[in-house]
N, C-alpha and C positions, 0 to 999 in steps of 0.2 A: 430503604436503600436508594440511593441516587443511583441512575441508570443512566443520566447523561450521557452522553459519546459522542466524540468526533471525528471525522476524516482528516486527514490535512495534506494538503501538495502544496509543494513549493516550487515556486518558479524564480528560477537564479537566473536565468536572463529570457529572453524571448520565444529562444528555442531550445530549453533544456529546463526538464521539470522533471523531480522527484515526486515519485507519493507512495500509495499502501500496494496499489500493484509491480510497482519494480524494486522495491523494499522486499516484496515478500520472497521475488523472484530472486534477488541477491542473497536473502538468508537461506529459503533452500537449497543456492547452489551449494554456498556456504557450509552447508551439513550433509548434500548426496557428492560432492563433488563433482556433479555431470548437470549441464543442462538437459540432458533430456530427462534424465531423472526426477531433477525440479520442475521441469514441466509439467510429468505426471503426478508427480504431488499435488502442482498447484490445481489439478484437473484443468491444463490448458495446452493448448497444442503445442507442436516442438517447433515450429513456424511462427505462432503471436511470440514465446518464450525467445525466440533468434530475436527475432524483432525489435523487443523490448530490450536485449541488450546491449545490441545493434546501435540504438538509441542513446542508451546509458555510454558505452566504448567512443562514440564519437561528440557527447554532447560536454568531455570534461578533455582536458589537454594531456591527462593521464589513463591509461586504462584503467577501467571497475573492474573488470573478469581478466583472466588469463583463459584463454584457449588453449587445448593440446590438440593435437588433430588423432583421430580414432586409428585400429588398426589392429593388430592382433590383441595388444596388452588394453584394446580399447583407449577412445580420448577422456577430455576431464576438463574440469573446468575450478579454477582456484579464483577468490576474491585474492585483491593486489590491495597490498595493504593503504594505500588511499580506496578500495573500496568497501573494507570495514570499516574506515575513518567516517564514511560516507553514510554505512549503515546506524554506526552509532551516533552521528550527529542527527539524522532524522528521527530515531527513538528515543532521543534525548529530549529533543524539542516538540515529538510526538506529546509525550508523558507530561510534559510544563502543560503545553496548551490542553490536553483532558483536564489535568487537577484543576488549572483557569476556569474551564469550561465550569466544571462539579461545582468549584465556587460561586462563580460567577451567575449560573441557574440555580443556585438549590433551593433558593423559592418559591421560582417564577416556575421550576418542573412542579409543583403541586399542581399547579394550575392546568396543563398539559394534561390532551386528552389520547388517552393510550390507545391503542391498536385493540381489536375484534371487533365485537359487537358494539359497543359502545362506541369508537372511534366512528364504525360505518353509519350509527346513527348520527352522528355529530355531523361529519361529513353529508349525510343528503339531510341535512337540518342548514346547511351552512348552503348548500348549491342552490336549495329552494328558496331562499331569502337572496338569492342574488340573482334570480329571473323575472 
């Protein structure tokens, strides 16, 4: 089984960068329809979770989220449909550069020393040859 994996952010200009952490935070609003509820999904505060899309609302010329403000019937939070645009062109391009990735290593991952015991020893095999 290839195990390959990758991250990926993208930076559309200097000061506006998508990745795996404001993707995920857009998909959970996406399905709790509350920021704070995605927050606690994501097990992240309701303060980094403002923040991030704080980032996201002013980093494109259109809004990612809509806001409702809270109150008896409670607030809510909807992606605006440039921010599912936004969601599926990242998971789009996610999914190219993984399967790139799986091809592009799948020989060179045999070679690749895995994590536990074995890694740890590779690892202080690899530090002691460099003092």
């Amino acid at each position: 089984m290839n195990k390959v994996s990758a991250r990926l952010r993208v930076d559309l200009t200097p000061a506006c960068a998508i990745g795996p952490g404001k993707i995920a935070l857009l998909e959970a609003i996406a399905s709790t329809g509350s920021l704070s509820a995605a927050a606690r999904r994501l097990k992240m505060s309701y303060l980094r979770a403002w923040r991030l899309l704080k980032s996201l609302n002013t980093s494109f010329r259109r809004p990612v989220v809509k806001l409702s403000k809270g109150g008896l019937g409670g607030g809510g939070a909807i992606l605006t449909p440039f921010g599912t645009r936004l969601v599926e062109a990242y998971r789009a391009l996610e999914s190219d550069v993984l399967r790139r990735a799986r091809s592009t290593f799948a020989t060179i991952v045999k070679s690749a020393v895995s994590g536990g015991a074995k890694g740890a020893k590779h690892r202080q095999l690899k530090r002691a040859a460099s003092r």
